[in-house]
C-alpha positions in Angstrom: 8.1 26.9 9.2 8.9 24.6 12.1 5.5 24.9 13.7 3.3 24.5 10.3 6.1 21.1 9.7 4.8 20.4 13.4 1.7 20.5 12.7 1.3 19.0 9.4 3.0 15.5 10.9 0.0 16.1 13.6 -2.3 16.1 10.8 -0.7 12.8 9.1 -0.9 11.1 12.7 -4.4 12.0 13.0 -5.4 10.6 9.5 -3.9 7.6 11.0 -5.6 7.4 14.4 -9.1 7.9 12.6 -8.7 4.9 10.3 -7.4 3.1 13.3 -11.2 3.3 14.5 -12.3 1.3 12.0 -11.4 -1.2 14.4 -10.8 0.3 17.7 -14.8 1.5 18.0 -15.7 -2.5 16.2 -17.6 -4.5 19.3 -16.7 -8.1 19.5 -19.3 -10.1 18.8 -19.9 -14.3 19.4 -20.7 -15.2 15.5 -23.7 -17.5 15.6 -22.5 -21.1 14.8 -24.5 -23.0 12.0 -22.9 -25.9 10.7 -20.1 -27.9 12.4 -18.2 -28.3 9.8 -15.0 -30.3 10.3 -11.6 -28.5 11.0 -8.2 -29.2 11.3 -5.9 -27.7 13.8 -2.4 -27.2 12.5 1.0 -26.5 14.7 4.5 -26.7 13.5 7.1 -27.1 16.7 10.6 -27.1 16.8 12.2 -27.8 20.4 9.0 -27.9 21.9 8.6 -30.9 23.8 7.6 -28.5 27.4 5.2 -26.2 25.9 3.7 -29.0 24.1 2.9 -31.1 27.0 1.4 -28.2 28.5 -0.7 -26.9 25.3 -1.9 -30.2 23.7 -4.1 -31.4 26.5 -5.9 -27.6 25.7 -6.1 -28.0 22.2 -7.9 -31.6 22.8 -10.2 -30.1 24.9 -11.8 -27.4 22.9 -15.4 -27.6 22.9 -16.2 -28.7 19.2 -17.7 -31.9 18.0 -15.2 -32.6 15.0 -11.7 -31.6 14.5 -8.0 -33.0 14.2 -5.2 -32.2 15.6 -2.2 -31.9 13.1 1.3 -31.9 15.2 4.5 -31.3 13.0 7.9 -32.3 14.4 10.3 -29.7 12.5 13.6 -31.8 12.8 13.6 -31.2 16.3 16.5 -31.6 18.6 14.9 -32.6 22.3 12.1 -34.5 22.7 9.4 -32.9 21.0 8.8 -36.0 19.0 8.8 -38.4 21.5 5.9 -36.0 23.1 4.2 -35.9 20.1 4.0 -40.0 19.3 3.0 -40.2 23.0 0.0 -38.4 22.8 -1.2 -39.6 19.5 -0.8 -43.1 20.6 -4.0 -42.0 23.2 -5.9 -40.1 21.2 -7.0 -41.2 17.5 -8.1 -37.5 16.3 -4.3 -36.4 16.6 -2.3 -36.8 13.7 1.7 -36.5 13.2 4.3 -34.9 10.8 8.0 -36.0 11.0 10.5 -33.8 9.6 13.8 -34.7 9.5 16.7 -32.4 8.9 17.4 -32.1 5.0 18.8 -28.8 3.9 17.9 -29.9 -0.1 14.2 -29.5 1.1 15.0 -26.2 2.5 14.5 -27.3 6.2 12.6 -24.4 7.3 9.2 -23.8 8.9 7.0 -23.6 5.5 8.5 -26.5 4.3 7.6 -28.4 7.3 4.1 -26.1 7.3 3.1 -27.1 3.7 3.5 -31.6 4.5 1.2 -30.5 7.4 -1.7 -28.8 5.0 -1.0 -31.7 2.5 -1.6 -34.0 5.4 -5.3 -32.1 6.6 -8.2 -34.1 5.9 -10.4 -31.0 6.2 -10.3 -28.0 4.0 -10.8 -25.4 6.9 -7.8 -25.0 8.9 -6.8 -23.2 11.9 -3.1 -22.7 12.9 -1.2 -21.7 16.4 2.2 -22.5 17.7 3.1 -24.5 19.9 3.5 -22.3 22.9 -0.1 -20.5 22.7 -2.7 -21.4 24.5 -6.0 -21.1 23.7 -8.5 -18.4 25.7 -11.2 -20.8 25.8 -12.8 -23.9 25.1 -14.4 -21.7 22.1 -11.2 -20.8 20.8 -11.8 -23.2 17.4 -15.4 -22.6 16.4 -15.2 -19.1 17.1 -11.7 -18.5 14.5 -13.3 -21.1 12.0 -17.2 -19.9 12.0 -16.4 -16.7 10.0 -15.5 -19.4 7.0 -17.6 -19.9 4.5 -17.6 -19.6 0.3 -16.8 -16.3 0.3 -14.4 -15.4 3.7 -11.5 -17.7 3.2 -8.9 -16.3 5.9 -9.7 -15.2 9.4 -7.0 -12.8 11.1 -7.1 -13.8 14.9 -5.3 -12.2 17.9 -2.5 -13.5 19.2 -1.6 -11.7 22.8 1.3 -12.1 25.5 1.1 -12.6 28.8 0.7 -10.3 31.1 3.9 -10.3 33.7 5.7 -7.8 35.8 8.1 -5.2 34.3 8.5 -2.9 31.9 10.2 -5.4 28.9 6.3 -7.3 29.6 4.3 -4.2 29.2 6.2 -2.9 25.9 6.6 -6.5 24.4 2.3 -6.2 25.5 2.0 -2.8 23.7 4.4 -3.7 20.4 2.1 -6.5 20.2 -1.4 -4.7 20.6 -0.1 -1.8 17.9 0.6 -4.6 15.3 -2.8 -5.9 16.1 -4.8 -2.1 15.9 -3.1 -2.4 12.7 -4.1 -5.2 10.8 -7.0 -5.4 12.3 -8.0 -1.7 11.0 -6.0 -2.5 7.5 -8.5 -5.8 6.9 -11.8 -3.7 8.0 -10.7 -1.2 5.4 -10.4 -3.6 2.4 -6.6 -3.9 2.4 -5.7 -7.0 4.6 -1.9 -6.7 4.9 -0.7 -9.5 7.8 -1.5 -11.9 10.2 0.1 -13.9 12.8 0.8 -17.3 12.8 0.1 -17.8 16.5 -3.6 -17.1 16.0 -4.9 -18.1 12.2 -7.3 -19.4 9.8 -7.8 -20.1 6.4 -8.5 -23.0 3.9 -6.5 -25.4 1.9 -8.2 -24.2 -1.6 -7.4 -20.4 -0.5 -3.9 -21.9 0.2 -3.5 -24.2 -3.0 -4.8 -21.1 -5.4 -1.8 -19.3 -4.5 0.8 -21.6 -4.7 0.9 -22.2 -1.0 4.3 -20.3 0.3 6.3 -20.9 -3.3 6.6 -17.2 -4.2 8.7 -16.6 -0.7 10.1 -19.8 0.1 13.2 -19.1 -0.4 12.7 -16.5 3.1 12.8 -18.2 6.1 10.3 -16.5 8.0 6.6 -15.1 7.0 4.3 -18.5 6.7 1.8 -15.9 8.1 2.5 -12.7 6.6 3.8 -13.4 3.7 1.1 -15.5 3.0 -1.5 -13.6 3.8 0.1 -10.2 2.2 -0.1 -12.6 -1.5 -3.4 -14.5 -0.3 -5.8 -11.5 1.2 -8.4 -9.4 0.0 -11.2 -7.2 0.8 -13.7 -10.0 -0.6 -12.2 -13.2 1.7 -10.9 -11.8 4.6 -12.3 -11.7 8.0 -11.4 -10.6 11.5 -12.0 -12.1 15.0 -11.3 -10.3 18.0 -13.7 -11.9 20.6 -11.8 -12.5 23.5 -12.4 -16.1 23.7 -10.5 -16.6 20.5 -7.2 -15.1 21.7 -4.5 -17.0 22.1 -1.6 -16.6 24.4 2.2 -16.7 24.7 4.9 -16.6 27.0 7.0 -13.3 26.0 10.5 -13.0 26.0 12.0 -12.7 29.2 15.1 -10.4 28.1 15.9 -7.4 25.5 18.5 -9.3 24.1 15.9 -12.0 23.0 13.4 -9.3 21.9 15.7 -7.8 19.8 16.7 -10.1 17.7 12.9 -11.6 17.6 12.1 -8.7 16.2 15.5 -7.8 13.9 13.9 -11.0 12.0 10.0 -9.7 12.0 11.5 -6.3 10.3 13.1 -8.4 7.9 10.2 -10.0 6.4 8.1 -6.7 6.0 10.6 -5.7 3.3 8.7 -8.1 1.0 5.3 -6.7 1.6 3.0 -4.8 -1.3 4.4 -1.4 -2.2 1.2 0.1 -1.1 1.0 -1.8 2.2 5.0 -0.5 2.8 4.4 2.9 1.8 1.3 3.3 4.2 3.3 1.0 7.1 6.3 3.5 6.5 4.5 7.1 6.5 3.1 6.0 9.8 6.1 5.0 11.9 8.2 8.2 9.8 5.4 10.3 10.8 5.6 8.8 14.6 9.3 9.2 14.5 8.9 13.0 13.1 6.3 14.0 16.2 9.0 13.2 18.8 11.7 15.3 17.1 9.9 18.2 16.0 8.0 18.2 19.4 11.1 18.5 20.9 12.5 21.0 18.6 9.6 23.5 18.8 9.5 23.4 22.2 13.5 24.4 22.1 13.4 26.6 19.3 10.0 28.8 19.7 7.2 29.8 22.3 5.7 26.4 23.9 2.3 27.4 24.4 1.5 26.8 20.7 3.5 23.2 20.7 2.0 22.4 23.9 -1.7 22.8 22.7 -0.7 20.9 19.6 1.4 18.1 21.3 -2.1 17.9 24.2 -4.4 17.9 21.0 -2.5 14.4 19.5 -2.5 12.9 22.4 -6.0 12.8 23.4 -6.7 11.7 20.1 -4.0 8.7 20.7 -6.3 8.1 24.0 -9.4 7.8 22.3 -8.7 6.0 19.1 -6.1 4.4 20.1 -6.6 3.9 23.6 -10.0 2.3 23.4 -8.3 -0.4 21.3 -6.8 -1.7 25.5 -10.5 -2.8 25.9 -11.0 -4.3 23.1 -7.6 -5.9 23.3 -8.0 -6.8 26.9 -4.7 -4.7 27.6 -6.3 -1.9 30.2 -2.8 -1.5 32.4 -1.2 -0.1 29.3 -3.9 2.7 28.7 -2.3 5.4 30.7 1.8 5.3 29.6 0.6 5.1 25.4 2.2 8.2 24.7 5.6 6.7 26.8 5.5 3.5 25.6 5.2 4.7 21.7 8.4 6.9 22.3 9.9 4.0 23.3 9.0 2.0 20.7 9.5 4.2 18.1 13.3 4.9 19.0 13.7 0.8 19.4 12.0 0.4 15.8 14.9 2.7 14.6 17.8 1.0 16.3 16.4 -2.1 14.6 16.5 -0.4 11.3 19.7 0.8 12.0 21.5 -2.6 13.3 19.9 -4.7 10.3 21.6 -2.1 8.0 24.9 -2.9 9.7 24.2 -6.4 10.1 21.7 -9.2 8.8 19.7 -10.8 11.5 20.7 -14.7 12.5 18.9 -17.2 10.4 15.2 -18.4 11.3 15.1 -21.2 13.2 
């Protein structure tokens, strides 16, 4: 009984490797530009002032003939403002936001987030945070071209840097895995997430559905959440050309990961039922191939575990695996077996220590 249990979560993990092909086996392709139409680019910062003097000069030098640059001051503390005024007093195409700190307007991100759409001139928007930085010059026309009448939402990639040490490469993988995921979700006609640091959609897609009203009252998930309510098979559309990534410095410490992602596992609790269901039977099912592994190679003769346990993984490495190319994440091909244990095990003591404990409040 413990081998067929075995191999039956081997099974479930393999349904889930071949849908991850949807998008792992895609090729990233430059969509041809027509019209130029105009954009607005929208980024909400909070105790930014360094990464903003770093990433504004980037954003004002993408190569595209007609866009604004929306910068929202969310009640900062340090000089993000003052770095802000500065460099919209040289440059007429960037606009500002001023938030000041008032708890009866919620004082969170989407508060902050919807006064910067209501402040957009143009209908197609594309949002980042303050500490990505933009792959290329392209990085605008190539995350806005996808949107016309009928594609209202483009999911982007938003990737880390690469660093030394093993908190870099899982923070890298963790990262990747979420992308394989809603990438292959949105290619199958159920569009689940996106992340804020690499976005686009329009104000009328945004408007339609009440802008972030149905989960204001949760201080994170102006990406998610919205675009669990807002997406669909009909107007959703992916871009994972390289020069369209984004990137951001990743934490440097466990402790800071931890409770990052303590707050990310918070807002998936208010996702569709189906989209939790299917999220759920793939981590349970990842979680079930460690122990049982482990317990058949204990409990009964190992050749038969080992050819099943050799079998999953080099399905992992191809469907999986080719997703490093596309991902531009090659160094992590050969430890994905290690690094999903890890993860897997660090996803539980999350689940476990949010039970026990809520998360600190969003910032």
């Amino acid at each position: 009984m413990l081998l067929y249990l075995f191999a039956a979560v081997v099974l479930i993990n393999t349904g889930y490797f071949i849908h991850f092909s949807k998008f792992t086996f895609l090729k990233p392709t430059k969509p041809l530009a027509t019209e130029a139409f105009p954009i607005s680019v929208i980024v909400c910062a909070k105790n930014e002032a360094e990464n903003l003097k770093k990433n504004i000069p980037l954003w004002l030098d993408q190569d595209y003939p007609n866009f604004e640059l929306i910068l929202i001051d969310d009640a900062s503390s340090d000089d993000t403002r003052e770095v802000i005024e500065s460099f919209a007093k040289d440059n007429e195409n960037i606009h500002t936001v001023i938030i000041e700190n008032n708890e009866t307007f919620w004082s969170n991100k989407k508060y902050s987030m919807t006064l910067g759409i209501k402040r957009a001139y143009n209908k197609r928007m594309v949002f980042t945070d303050a500490d990505c930085s933009p792959s290329s010059k392209d990085w605008i026309r190539l995350m806005t071209t996808p949107l016309d009448k009928e594609k209202q939402l483009v999911l982007g990639y938003g990737a880390y840097e690469k660093g030394k040490g093993l908190l870099n490469a899982l923070i890298r993988y963790e990262t990747m895995m979420t992308a394989v995921q809603y990438f292959s979700y949105a290619e199958a006609g159920m569009p689940y997430m996106g992340v804020g640091r690499n976005l686009a959609y329009t104000s009328p897609l945004f408007y339609d559905n009440r802008g972030f009203m149905s989960h204001m009252n949760i201080r994170s998930g102006d990406d998610d959440l919205f675009v669990n309510e807002a997406a669909s098979k009909e107007n959703t559309a992916i871009c994972f050309e390289p020069d369209a990534f984004t990137y951001s410095i990743p934490k440097q410490s466990f402790k800071e990961w931890f409770s990052q992602k303590r707050r990310h596992i918070t807002t998936a609790v208010h996702y569709k039922s189906k989209h939790k269901l299917l999220l759920s039977l793939y981590y349970i099912s990842n979680l079930l191939f460690w122990f049982l592994a482990t317990a058949c190679f204990i409990f009964i003769d190992w050749k038969l575990p080992l050819a099943i346990v050799i079998f999953r993984f080099i399905l992992q490495y191809i469907f999986v695996g080719n997703a490093t190319k596309i991902l531009k994440e090659k160094n992590l091909l050969p430890y994905l077996p290690l690094f999903e244990l890890f993860l897997v095990f660090f996803q539980l003591t999350i689940f476990i220590s949010n039970k026990i404990a809520k998360p600190k409040r969003w910032k």
